[in-house]
C-alpha positions as CSV (number, residue, x, y, z in Angstrom):
1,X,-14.4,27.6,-18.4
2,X,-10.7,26.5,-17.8
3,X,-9.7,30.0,-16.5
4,X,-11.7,28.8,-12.8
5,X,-10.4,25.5,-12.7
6,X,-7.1,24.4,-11.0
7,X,-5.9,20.6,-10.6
8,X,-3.7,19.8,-8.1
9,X,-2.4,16.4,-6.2
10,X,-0.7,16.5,-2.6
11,X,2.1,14.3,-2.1
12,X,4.4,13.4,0.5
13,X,5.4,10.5,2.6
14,X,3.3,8.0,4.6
15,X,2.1,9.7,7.4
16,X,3.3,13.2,6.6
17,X,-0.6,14.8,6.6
18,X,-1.7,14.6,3.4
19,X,-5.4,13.6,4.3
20,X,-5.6,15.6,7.3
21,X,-4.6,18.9,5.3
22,X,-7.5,18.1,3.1
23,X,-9.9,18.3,5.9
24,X,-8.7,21.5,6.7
25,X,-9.1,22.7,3.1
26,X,-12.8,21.2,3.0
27,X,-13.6,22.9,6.6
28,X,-12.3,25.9,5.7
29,X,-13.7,26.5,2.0
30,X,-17.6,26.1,3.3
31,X,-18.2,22.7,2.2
32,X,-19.3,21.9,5.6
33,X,-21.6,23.4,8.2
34,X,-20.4,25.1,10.8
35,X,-21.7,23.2,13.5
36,X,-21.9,19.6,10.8
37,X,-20.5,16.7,12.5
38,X,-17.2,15.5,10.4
39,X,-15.0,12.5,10.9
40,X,-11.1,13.2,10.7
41,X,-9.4,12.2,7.6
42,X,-12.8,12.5,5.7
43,X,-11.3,11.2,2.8
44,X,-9.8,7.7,3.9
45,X,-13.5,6.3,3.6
46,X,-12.5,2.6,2.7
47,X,-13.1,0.5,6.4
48,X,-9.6,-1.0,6.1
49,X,-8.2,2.4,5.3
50,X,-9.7,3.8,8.4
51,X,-8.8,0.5,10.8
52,X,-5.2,1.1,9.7
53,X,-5.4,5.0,9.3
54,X,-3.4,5.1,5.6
55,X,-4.8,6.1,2.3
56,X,-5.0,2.6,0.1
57,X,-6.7,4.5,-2.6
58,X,-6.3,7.6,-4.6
59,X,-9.4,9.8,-4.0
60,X,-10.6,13.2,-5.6
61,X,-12.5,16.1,-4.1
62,X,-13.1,19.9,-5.2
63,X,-13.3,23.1,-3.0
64,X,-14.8,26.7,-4.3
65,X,-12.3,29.8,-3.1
66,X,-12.7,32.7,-4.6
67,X,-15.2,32.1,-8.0
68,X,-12.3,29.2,-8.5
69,X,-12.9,25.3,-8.3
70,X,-9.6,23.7,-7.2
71,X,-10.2,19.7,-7.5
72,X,-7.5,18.2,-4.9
73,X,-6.2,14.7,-5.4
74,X,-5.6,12.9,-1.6
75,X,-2.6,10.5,-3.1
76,X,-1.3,7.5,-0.8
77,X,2.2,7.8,0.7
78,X,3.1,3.9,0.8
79,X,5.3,3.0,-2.2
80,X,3.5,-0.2,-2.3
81,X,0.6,1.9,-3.3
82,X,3.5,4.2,-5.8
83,X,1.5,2.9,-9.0
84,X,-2.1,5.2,-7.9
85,X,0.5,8.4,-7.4
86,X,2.2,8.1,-11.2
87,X,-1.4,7.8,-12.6
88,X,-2.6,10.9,-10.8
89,X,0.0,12.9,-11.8
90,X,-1.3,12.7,-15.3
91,X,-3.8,14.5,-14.4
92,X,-3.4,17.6,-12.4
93,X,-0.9,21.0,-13.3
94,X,0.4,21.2,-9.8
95,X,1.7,19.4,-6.5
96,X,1.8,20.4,-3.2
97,X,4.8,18.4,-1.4
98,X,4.6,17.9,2.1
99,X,7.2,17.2,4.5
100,X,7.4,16.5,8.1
101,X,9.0,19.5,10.0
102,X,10.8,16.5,12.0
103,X,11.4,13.6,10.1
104,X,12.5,15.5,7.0
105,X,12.3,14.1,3.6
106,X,12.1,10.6,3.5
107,X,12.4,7.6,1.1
108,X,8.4,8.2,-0.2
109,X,9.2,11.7,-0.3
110,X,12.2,10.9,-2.6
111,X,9.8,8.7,-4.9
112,X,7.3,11.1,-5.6
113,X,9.2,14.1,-5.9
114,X,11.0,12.3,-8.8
115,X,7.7,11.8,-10.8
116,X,6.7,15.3,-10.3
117,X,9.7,16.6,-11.2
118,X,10.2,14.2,-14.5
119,X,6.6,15.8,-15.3
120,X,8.1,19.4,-15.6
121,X,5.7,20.2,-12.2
122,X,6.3,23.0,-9.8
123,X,5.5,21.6,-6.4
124,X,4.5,24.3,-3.6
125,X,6.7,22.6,-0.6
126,X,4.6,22.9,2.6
127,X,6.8,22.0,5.9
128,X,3.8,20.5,7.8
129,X,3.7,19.5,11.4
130,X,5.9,23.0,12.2
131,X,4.0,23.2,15.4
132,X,5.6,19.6,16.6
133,X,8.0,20.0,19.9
134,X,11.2,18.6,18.1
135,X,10.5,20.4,14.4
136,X,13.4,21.5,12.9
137,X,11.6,23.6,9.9
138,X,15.0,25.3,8.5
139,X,17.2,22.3,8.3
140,X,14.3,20.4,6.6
141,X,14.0,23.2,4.0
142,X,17.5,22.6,3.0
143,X,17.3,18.5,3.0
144,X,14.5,19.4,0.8
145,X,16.2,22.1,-1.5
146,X,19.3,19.0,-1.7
147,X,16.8,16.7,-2.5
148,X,15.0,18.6,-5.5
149,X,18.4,19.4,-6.8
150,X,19.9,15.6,-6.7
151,X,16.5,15.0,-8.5
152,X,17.8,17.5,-11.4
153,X,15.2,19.8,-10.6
154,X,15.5,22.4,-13.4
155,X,16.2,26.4,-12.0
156,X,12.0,27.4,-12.6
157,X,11.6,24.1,-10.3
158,X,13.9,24.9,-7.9
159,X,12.6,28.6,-6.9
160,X,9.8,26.7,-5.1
161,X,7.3,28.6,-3.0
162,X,7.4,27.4,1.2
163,X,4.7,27.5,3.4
164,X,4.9,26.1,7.1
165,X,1.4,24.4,8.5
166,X,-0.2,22.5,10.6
167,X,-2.6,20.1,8.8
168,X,-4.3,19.6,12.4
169,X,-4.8,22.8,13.4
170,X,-5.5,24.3,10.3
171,X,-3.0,27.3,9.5
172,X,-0.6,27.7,7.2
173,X,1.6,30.9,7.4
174,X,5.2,31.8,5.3
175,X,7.0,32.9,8.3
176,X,6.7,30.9,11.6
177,X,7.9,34.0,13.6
178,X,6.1,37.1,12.4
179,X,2.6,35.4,10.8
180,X,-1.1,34.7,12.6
181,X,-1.7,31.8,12.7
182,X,-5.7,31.6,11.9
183,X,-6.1,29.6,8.9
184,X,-5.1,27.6,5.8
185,X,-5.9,30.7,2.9
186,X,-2.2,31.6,2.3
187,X,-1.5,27.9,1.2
188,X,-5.3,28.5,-1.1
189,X,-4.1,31.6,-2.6
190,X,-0.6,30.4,-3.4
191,X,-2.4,27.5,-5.3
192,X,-4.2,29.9,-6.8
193,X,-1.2,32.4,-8.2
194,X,1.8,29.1,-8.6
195,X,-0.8,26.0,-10.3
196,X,-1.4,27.4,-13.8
197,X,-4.4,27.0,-15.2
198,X,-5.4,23.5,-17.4
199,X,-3.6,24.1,-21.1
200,X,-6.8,22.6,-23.3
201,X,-8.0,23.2,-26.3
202,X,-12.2,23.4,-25.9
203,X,-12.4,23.2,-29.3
204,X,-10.9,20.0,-30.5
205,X,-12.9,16.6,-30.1
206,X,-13.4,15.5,-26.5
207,X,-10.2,12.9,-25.4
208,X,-10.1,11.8,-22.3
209,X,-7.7,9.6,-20.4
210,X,-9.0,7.1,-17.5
211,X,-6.4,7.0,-14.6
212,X,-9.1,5.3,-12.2
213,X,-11.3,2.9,-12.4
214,X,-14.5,2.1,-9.8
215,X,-17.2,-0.1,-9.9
216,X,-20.7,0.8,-8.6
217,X,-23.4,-1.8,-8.8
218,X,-26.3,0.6,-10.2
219,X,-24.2,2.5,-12.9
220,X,-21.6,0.0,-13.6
221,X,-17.8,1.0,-14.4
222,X,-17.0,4.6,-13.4
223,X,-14.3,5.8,-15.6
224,X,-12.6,8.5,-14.0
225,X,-9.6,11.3,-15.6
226,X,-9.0,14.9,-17.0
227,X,-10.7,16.3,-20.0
228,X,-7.7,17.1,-22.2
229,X,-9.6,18.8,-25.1
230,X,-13.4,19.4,-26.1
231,X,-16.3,18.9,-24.3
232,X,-18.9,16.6,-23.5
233,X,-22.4,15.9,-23.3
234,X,-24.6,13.2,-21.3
235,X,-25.4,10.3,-23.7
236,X,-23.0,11.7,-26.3
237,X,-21.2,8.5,-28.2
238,X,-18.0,8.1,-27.8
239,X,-15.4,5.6,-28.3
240,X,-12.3,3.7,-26.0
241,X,-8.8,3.2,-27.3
242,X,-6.3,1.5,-26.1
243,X,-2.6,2.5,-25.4
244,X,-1.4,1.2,-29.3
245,X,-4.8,3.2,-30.6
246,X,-7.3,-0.2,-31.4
247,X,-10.3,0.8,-30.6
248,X,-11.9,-1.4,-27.6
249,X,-15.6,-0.3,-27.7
250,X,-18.2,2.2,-28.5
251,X,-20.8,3.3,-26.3
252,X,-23.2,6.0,-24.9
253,X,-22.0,8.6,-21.8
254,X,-25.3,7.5,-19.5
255,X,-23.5,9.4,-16.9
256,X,-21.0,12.3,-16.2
257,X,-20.4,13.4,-12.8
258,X,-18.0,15.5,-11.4
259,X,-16.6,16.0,-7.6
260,X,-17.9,18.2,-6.0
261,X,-17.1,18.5,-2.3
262,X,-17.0,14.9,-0.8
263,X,-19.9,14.1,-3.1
264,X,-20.3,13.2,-7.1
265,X,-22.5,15.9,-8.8
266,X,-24.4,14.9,-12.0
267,X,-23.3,17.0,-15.0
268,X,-25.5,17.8,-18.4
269,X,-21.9,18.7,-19.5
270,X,-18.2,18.7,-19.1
271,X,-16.2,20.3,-20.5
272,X,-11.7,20.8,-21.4
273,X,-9.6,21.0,-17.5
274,X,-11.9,19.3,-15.4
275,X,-11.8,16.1,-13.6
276,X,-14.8,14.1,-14.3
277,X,-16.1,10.5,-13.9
278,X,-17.5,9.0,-16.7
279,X,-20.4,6.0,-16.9
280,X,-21.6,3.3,-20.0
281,X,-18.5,1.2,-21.0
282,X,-17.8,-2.2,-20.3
283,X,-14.8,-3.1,-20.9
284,X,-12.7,0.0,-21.3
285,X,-10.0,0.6,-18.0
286,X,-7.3,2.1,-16.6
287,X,-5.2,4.0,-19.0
288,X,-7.2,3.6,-21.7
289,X,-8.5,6.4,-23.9
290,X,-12.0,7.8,-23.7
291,X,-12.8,10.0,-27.1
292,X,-15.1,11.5,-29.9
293,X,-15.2,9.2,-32.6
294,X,-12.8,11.1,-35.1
295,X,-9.9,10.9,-32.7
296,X,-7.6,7.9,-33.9
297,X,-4.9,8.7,-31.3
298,X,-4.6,7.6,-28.1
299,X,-3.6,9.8,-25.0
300,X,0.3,8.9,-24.4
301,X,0.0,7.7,-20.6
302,X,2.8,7.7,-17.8
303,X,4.5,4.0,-17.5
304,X,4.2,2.3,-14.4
305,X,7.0,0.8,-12.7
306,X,7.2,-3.1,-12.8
307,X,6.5,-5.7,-10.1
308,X,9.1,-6.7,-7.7
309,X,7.5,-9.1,-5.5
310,X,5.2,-12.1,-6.1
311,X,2.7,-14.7,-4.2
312,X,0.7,-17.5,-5.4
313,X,-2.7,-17.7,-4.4
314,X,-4.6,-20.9,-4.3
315,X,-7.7,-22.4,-2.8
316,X,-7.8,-23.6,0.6
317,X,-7.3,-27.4,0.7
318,X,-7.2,-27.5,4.6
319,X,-9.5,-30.0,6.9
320,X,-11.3,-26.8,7.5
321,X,-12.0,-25.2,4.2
322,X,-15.8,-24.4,3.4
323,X,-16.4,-24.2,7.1
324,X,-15.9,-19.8,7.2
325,X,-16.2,-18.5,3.6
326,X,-18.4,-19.5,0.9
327,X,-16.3,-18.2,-1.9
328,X,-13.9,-21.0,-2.3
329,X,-13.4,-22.4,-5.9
330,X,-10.6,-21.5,-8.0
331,X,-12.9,-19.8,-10.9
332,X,-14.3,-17.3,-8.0
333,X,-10.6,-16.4,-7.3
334,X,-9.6,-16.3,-10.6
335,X,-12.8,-13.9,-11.7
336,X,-12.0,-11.8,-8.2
337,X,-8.0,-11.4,-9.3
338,X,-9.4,-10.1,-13.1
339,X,-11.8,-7.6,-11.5
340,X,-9.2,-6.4,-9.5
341,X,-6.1,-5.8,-12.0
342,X,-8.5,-3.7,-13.9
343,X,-8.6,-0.8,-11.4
344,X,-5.3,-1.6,-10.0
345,X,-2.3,-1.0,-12.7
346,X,0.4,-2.2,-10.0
347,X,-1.0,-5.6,-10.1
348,X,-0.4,-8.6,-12.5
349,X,-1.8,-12.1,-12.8
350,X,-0.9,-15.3,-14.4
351,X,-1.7,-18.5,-14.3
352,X,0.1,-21.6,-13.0
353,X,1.1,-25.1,-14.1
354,X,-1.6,-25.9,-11.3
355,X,-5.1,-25.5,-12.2
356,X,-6.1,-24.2,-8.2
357,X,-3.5,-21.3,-8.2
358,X,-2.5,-18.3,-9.5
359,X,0.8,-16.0,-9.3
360,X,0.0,-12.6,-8.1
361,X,2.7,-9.7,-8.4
362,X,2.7,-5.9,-7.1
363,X,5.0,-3.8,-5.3
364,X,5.2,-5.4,-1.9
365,X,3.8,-7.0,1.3
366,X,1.7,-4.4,2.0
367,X,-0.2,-4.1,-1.6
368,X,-0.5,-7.6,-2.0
369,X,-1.6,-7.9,2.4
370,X,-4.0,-5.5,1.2
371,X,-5.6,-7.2,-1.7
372,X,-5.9,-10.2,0.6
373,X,-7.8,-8.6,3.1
374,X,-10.3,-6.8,1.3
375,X,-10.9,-10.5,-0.3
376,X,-11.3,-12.3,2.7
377,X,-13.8,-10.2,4.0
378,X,-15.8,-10.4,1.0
379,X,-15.7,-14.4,1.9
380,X,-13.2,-16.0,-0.1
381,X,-10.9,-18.6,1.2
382,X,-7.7,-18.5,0.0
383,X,-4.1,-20.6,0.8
384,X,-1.3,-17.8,0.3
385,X,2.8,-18.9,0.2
386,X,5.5,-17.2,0.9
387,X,6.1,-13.7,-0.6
388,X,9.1,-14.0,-3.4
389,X,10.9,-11.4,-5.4
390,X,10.5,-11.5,-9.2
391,X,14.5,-12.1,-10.5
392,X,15.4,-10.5,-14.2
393,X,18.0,-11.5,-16.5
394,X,20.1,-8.5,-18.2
395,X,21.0,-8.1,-22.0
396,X,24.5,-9.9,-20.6
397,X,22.7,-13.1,-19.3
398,X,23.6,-11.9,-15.6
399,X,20.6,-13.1,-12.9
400,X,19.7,-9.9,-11.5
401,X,17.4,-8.9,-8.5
402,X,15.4,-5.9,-6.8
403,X,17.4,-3.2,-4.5
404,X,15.7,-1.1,-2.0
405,X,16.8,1.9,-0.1
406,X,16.1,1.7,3.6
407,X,16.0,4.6,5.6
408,X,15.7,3.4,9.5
409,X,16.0,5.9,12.6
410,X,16.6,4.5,15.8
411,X,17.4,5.2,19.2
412,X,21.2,5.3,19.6
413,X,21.6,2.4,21.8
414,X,19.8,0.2,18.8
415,X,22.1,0.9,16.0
416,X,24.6,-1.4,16.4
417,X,22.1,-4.8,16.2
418,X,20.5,-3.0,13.3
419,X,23.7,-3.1,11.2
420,X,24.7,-6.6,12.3
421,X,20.9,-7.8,11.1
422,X,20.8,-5.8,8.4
423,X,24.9,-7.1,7.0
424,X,23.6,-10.6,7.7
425,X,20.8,-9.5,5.2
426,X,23.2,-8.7,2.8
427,X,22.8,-4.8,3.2
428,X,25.1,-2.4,2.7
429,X,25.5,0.7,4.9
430,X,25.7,4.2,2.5
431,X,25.0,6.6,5.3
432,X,24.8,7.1,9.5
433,X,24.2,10.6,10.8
434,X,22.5,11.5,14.3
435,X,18.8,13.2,13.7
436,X,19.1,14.9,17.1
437,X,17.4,13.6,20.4
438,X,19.7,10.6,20.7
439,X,18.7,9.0,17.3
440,X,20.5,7.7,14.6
441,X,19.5,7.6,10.6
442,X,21.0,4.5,9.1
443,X,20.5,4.2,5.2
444,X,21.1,1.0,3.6
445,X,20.5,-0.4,0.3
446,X,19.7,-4.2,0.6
447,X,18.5,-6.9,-1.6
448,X,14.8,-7.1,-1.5
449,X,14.8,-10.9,-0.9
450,X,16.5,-10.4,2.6
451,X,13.9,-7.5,4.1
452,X,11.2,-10.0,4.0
453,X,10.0,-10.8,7.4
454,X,12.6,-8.5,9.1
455,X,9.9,-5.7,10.1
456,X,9.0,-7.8,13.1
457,X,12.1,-8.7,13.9
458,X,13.2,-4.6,13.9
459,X,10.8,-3.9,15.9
460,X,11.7,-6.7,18.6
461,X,14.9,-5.3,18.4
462,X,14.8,-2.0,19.0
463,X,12.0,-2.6,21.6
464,X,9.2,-0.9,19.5
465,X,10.6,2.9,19.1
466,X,12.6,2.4,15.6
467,X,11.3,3.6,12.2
468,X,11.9,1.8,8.8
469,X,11.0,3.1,5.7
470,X,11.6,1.0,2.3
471,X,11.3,2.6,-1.3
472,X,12.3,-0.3,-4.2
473,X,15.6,1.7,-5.7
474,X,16.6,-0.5,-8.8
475,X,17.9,-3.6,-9.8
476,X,21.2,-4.9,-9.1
477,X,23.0,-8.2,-9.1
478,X,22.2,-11.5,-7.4
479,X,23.4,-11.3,-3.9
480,X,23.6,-15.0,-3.2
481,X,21.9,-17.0,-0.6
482,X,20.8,-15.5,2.3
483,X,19.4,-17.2,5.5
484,X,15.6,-17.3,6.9
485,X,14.0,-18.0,9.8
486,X,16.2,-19.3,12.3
487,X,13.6,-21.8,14.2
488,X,11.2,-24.4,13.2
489,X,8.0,-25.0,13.7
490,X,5.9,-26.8,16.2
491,X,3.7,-28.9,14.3
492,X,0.2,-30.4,14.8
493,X,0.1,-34.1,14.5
494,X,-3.7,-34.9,14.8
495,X,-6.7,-32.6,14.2
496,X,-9.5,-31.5,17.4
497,X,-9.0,-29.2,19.6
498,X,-6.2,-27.8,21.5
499,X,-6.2,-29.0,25.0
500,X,-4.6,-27.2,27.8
501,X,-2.9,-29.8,29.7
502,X,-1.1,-30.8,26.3
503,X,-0.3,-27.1,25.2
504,X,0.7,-26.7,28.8
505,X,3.8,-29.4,27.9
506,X,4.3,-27.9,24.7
507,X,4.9,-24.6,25.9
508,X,8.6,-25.7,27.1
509,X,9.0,-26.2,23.5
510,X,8.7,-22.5,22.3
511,X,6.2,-19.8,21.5
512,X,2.3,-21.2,21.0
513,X,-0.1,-19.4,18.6
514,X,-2.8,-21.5,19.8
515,X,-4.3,-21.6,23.2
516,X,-6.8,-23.8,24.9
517,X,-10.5,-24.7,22.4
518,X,-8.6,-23.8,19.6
519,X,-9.6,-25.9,16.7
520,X,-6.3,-27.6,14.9
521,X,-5.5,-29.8,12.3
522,X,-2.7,-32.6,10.9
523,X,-0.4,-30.7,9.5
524,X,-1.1,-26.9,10.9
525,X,1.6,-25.0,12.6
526,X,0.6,-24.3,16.3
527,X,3.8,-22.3,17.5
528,X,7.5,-21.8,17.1
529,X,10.2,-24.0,18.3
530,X,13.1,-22.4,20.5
531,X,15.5,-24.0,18.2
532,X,16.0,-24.3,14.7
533,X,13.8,-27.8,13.2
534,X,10.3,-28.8,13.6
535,X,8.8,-30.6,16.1
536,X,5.5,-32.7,15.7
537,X,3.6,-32.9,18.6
538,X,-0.1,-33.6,19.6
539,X,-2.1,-30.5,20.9
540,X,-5.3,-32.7,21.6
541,X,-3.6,-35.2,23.9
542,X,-6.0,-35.0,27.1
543,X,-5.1,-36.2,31.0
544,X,-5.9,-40.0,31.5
545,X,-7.9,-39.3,34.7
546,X,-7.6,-42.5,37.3
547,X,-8.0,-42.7,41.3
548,X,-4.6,-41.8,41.5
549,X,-4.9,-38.7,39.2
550,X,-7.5,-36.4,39.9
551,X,-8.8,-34.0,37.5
552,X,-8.2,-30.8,40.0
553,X,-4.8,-31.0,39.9
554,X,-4.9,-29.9,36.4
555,X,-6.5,-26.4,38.3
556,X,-2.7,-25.0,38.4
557,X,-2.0,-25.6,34.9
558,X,-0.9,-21.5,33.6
559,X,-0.6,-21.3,29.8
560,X,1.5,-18.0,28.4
561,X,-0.8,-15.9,26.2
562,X,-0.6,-17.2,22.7
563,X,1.6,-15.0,19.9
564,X,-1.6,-13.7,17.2
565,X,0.4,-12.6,14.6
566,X,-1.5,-10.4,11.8
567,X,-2.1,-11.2,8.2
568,X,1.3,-9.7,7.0
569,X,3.4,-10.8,9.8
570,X,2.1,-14.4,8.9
571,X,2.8,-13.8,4.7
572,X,6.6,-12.7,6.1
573,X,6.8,-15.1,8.7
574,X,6.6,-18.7,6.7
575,X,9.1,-20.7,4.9
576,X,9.0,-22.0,1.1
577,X,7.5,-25.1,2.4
578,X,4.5,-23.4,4.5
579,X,1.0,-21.3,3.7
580,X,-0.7,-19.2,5.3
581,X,-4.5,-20.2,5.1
582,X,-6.8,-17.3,4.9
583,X,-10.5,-17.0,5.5
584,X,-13.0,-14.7,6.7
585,X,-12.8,-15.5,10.2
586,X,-9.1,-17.2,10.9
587,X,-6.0,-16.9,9.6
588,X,-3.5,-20.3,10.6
589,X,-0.2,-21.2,9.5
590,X,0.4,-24.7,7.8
591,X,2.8,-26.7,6.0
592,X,2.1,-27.4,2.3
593,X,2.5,-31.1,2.9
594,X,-0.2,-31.6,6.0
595,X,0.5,-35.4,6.1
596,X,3.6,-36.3,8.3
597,X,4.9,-39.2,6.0
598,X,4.8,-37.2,3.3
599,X,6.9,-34.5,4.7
600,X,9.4,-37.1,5.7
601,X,9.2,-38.6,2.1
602,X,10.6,-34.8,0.7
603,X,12.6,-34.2,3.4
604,X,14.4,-37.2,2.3
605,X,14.6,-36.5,-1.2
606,X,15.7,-32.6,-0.7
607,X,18.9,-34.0,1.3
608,X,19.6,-36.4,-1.4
């Protein structure tokens, strides 16, 4: 049975074509019709993974070549999303790495060649993209043969097969000059010859370890992972164990299915190698151990790397809450946050001195930006502060705090303000280099705390063309203050709606994220000030119409097109004393104190 099976995960950086290249695999191994209608990047099915086109997820799939079943692993390239590649790993015997034939290797690429590597994994490196105008396929090989030996890739790891594709077009060839380019078997039958074959033993008891978890409302928890010895039968009892080896549950196998094209196949059995999904338990998760019940062991599994960044999220105590969502007390949040650490080992939960909030921690913005989308469009209401970083405390008593490395490429002419923000961010410069067509690679390693709420700013800065990619690098120590958000706030001082001719004054003020109809409240953060301090002001404040003042005069009144900022913008945008309020339908900014006096009151007390 094992001799036809071969597990394999494709990794790379975000972006790089790692979803794209499985659609080629799936076209090209028969598992569609010729003439069947298929999106593009099949696999991203989630609606948020589609609307923003990266993988959130970690999703399996399984292509017939040759009397061989190759089950492929589609792995995010985010690092926020780093904690669903160290799980899959686990589980297959090979890795195809794919990097960019322009960009190069790049700070994902860094990450997840590291796991691989510390697996004892041969990755098959595939230059992707080869057919872009500005490739640069043979200095890419050697930034990648530099990488995998500053990685301490072992002499087996670095005599690595190369292919060049296009994920897009579907080819894949070993020499760009000489080759057809026709299709994507070369890269099959490479797999085929370099992924060895599952070491299991079919005859030991069946042991099983979960690396994901999914819930399905007519079968309940799908348990899915690699057979590592035995075999096993539908309605078989078997046992969970946890990572010390207690034993969590017992309970009946109602359901085995195993991937089969873009679809789950029921199975009458399963047996040592393959991936498999695994229905009837209750309460056992994500690296837990699924097993016959003589096995008293659990399955060693792969630690994941700790949080580095944190938010609390509470209910919504605005003027408005209850009016968009109807999932709005704290025991529906707290339930919702349980549910969702299960599946998601990159996540942890506590609770708070408060009663209506809880701390949530994972990798960064974009995990946690994540999480809270997918929970406001199931119709919760949430109030979300300002993302901070989790500090540690070494065995000498030293505060320490997360480091990142930042890789950035920008246009030439952008590279000086992109050191000066970044040094006022307490980053330090380790490497400029041109990367040909007038850009620039700057790599810094900066404190966590101060990239925050810079993205926008980057981007503003080098007009929209620069590229930052962040990968969390270790933790170092305490850096010292370091400034935020330069202007205040323009604050709402009554609650109604927005009228023109008042927004129309306010304007000269700063930037509005309101416009005219908009409802507001006491307390809610309508736009920026132009200078550092809040302003209140009253966004309601209508024309006192008299014989002398006619209402058509107000026909000239021109409002500049509010700023709409999106959900992560807003989370990196606010200060330690503002929320962003979340619900289905709106997302507004806020101080955490919506009553003017009271503000003054702790202004007061802060300067004493």
């Amino acid at each position: 049975m094992t001799e036809s099976i071969r597990n394999i995960a494709i990794i790379a950086h975000v972006d790089h074509g790692k979803t794209t290249l499985v659609d080629a695999f799936l076209k090209q191994s028969g598992t569609f019709r010729d003439n069947q209608a298929v999106a593009t990047c099949v696999m991203d099915s989630g609606d948020i993974e589609r609307e923003r086109g990266i993988t959130i997820l970690a999703k399996c799939t399984s292509i017939e070549w040759e009397n061989t079943r190759i089950n492929i692993v589609d792995t995010p390239g985010h690092a926020d999303f780093g904690g669903e590649v160290e799980r899959i790993l686990s589980m297959v015997d090979g890795v195809i790495l794919l990097v960019d034939a322009a960009e190069g290797p790049l700070p994902q690429t860094k990450f997840v060649v590291g796991k691989a590597l510390k697996l004892g994994l041969r990755p098959i490196v595939v230059i992707n993209k080869a057919d872009r105008p500005d490739a640069r396929p043979n200095e890419v090989l050697n930034e990648v043969f530099d990488l995998f030996a500053n990685m301490g890739a072992t002499d087996e790891q670095l005599d690595f097969p190369v292919l060049y594709a296009s994920g897009r077009e579907g080819w894949a060839v070993y020499d760009l000059e000489k080759d057809p380019r026709t299709s994507i078997k070369p890269l099959i039958e490479k797999i085929l010859t370099h992924v060895p074959e599952p070491k299991c033993d079919l005859t030991a008891p069946f042991s099983m370890l979960v690396t994901t978890l999914e819930y399905d409302p007519f079968v309940g928890r799908i348990l899915t992972g690699r057979i590592e010895s035995g075999s096993l039968k539908v309605n078989s009892m078997i046992k969970a164990l946890s990572r010390d080896g207690q034993t969590l549950e017992t309970a009946r196998a109602s359901k085995i299915m195993a991937f089969r094209g873009l679809k789950r196949t029921a199975l009458e059995e399963a047996h040592a190698g393959d991936i498999v999904s695994v229905a009837g338990f209750s309460k056992a998760t994500v690296a837990d151990t699924l097993c016959d019940s003589s096995v008293t062991e659990a399955i060693p599994s792969q630690p994941i790397d700790p949080p580095t960044l944190a938010m609390t999220f509470s209910i919504n105590t605005s003027p408005f809450a209850g009016q968009d969502g109807d999932k709005v007390t704290s025991r529906m949040i707290w339930e919702r946050l349980q549910k969702e650490v299960e599946g998601n080992v990159a996540l942890r939960i506590a609770k708070t001195d408060s009663a209506d909030s809880f701390e949530v921690a994972g990798r960064g913005e974009l995990q946690l930006g994540i999480l809270i989308e997918t929970m406001r469009r199931e119709g919760f209401e949430l109030s979300i502060s300002r993302p901070r970083v989790l500090f540690h405390v070494d065995e000498n008593g030293t505060r320490t705090e997360p480091y990142e490395e930042v890789v950035v490429d920008v246009d030439d002419a952008y590279s000086g303000v992109v050191v000066n923000k970044m040094s006022e961010r307490k980053a330090d410069l380790m490497e400029m280099h041109p990367s040909g067509a007038g850009k620039t690679r700057l790599i810094f390693k900066a404190p966590s705390r101060g990239l925050i709420g810079y993205h926008s700013e980057f981007l503003t800065d080098t007009c929209g063309t620069g590229i930052m990619n962040r990968l969390f690098s270790e933790y170092g120590p305490y850096k010292g203050p370091i400034p935020g958000r330069h202007n205040g706030a323009l604050i709402s001082l009554e609650t109604g709606k927005a009228v023109a001719y008042s927004l129309f004054n306010i304007q000269d003020r700063g930037k509005l994220f309101v416009t005219h109809n908009t409802p507001v409240y006491a307390g809610m953060i309508i736009g920026e000030n132009a200078k550092p301090g809040d302003i209140d002001v009253n966004p309601i404040k209508g024309k006192k119409l008299t014989n002398m003042r006619a209402a058509g005069k107000d026909d000239n009144i021109l409002l500049t097109p509010p700023v709409v900022m999106s959900l992560e913008e807003s989370l990196a945008y606010i200060n330690d004393d503002e929320l962003v309020e979340v619900t289905p339908h709106n997302i507004r900014l806020r101080k955490k104190l919506l009553d003017y006096n009271e503000r003054r009151k702790a202004e007061r007390r802060r300067e004493e």
